[in-house]
C-alpha positions in Angstrom: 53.4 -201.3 225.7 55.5 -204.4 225.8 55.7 -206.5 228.3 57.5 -209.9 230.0 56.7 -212.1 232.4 59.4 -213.8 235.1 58.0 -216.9 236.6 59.9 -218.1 239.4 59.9 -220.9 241.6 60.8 -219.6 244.8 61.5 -215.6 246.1 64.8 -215.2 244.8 65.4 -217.3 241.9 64.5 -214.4 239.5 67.2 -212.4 241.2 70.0 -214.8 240.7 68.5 -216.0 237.1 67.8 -213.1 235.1 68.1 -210.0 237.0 70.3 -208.5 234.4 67.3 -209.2 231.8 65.0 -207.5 234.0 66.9 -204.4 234.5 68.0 -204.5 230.6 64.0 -204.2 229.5 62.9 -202.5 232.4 65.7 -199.5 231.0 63.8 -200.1 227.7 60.2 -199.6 228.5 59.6 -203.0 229.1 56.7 -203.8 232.3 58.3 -206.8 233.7 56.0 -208.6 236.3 57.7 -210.9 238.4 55.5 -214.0 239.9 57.0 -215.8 242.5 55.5 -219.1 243.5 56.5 -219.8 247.0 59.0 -217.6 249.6 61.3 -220.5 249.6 60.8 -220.4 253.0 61.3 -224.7 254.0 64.3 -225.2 251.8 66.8 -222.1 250.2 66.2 -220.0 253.9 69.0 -221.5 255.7 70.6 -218.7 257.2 67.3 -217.0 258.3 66.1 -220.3 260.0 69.1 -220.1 262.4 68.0 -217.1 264.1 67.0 -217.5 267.3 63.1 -217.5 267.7 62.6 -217.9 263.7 59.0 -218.5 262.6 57.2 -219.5 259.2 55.8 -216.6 259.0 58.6 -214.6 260.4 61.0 -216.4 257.2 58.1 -215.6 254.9 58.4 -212.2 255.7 62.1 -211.7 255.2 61.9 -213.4 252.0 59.0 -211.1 251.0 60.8 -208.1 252.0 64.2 -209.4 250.6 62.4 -209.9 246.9 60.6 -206.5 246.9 63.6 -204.8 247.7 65.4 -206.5 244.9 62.3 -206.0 242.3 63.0 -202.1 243.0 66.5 -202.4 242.4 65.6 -204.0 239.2 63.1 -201.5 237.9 60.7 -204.7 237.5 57.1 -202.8 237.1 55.3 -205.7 239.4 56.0 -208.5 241.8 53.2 -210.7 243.0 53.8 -213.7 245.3 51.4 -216.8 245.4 52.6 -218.2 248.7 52.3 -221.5 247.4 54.6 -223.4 249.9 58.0 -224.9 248.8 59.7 -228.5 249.1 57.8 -229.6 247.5 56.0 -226.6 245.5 52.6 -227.7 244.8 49.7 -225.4 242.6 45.9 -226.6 242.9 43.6 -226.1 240.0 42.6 -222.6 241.7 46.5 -221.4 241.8 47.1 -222.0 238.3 44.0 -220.5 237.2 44.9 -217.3 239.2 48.4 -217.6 237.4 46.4 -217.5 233.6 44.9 -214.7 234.6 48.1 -212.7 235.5 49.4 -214.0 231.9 46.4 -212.5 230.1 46.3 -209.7 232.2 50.4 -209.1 232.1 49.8 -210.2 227.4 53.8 -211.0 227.8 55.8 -210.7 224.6 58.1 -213.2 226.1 58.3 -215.2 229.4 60.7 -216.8 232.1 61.0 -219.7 233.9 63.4 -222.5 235.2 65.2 -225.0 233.1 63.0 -228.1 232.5 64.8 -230.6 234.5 66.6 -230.5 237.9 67.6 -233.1 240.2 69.3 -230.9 243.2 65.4 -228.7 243.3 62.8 -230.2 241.9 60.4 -227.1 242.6 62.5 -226.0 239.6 61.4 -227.9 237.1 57.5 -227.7 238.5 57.5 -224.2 238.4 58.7 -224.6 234.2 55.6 -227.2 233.9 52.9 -224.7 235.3 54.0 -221.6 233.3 53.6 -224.2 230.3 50.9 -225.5 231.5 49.3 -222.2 232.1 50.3 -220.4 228.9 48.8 -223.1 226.9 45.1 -222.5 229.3 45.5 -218.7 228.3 46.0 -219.4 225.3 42.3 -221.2 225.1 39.4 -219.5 223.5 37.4 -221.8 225.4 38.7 -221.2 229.2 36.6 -217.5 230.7 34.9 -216.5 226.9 35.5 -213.2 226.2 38.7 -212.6 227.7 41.3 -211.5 225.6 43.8 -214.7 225.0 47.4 -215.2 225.2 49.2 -215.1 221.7 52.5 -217.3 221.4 54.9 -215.7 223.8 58.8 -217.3 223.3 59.4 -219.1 227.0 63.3 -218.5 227.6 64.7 -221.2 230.4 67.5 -219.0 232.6 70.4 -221.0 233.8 70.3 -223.3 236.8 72.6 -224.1 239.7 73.9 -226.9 238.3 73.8 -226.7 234.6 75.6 -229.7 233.2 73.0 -232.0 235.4 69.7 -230.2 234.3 69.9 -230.8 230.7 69.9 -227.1 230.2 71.4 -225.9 226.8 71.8 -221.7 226.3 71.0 -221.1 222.8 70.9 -217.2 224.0 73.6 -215.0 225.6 72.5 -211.7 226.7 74.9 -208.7 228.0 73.7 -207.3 230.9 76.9 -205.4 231.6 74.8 -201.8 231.3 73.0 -203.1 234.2 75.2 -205.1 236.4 75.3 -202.6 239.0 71.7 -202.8 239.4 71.5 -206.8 239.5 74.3 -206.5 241.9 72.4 -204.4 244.0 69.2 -206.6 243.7 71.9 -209.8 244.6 73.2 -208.1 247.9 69.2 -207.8 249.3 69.2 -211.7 249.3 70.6 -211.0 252.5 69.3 -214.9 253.6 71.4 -216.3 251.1 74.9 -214.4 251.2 76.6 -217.9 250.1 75.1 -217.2 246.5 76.5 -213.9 245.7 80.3 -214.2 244.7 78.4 -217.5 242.5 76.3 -215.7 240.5 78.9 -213.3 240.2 80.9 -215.7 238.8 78.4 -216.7 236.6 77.9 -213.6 234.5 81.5 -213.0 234.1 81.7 -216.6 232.4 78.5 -216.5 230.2 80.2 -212.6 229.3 83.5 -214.6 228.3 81.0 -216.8 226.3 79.1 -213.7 224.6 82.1 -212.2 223.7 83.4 -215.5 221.7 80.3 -215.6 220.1 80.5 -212.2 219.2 83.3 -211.7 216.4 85.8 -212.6 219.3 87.4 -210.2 221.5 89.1 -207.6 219.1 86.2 -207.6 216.7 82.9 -208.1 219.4 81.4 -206.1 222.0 83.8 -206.3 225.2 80.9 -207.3 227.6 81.9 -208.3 231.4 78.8 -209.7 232.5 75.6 -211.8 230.7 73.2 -213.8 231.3 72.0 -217.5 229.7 69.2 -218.9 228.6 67.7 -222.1 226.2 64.5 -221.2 224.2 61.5 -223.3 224.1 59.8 -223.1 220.8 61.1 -222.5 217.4 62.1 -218.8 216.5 60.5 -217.8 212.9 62.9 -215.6 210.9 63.3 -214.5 207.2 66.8 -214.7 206.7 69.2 -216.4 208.8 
């Protein structure tokens, strides 16, 4: 069985980042588990902050709710959240070891995170630093003997808010247009953050301009609408080019 892991900062950054990559796989047999760090409950829960009577806990909840909801819609096979706290997102030793053993359990083929700088979120770039961090501790023979340990699992950086500030440079372009109905779906349950949707929208309709440029051009490629972004960390090994 294949599987990928989705590493995200805060509850709905998978949602906005890569949903269209976890409703592709998840249509191909591909277990996706989905970890998300924190709720994002301090700093990206605006809207559900100016209810009257709104709670930590209360926020948390919404945000919980909001993400499992749009996990379903996705097809993703399993969503865990840490509750780490946000702004700033902090792990302790115990957190990150709780996070290796979801990457040995989960064996990804491939994983995703943030891009690896961001100056508007800096729990962005932390999250990045942990699941590198954390592959390269299950990746140890020497950390829990006799566990089974990570191989070398490709880490692909989806796009930011802001990507001409966070160094972020896609060197993949993904169609997702077979499945843009279910990451639309999965958009509209971040009901907390309504400001987002028409973006990210906007988003897949420009990086499916981009695919199809990069595709034998419009008469020649695939005539995608939407796609998705991202930069790969390590080197890809091939036998022709």
């Amino acid at each position: 069985m294949s599987t990928a892991l989705v590493i995200s900062a805060h509850s709905a950054d998978f949602v906005w980042r890569c949903g269209g990559a976890i409703a592709l796989h998840a249509e191909k047999g591909i277990d996706v588990t989905i970890v998300c760090l924190s709720y994002g409950e301090r700093g990206e829960s605006a809207k559900l902050w100016k209810n009257a009577g709104a709670t930590l806990e209360g926020v948390k909840a919404a945000r919980r709710k909001e993400a499992e909801a749009a996990a379903g819609a996705l097809g993703a096979a399993d969503i865990q959240f840490f509750d780490c706290g946000d702004y700033p997102l902090e792990l302790d030793r115990d957190a990150k070891f709780r996070l290796v053993d979801v990457i040995r359990k989960v064996q990804p083929d491939f994983m995703l995170s943030h891009s690896m700088d961001d100056p508007y979120n800096t729990d962005h770039p932390y999250a990045t630093r942990v699941a590198l961090e954390c592959r390269m501790i299950a990746q140890a023979w020497g950390h829990n003997p006799g566990e089974k340990v990570l191989g070398a699992p490709q880490l692909y950086l989806f796009e930011p808010h802001q990507t001409e500030q966070c160094a972020w440079k896609p060197d993949t372009i993904l169609d997702i247009t077979p499945v843009w109905e279910k990451k639309k779906a999965a958009i509209e349950c971040m009901e907390g953050q309504q400001h987002l949707w028409d973006y990210y929208t906007n988003v897949a309709e420009n990086r499916a301009n981009q695919f199809r440029r990069n595709s034998g051009g419009q008469a020649g490629g695939r005539e995608a609408k939407y796609a998705e972004g991202f930069q790969s960390i390590f080197p890809r090994t091939v036998d022709a080019l």
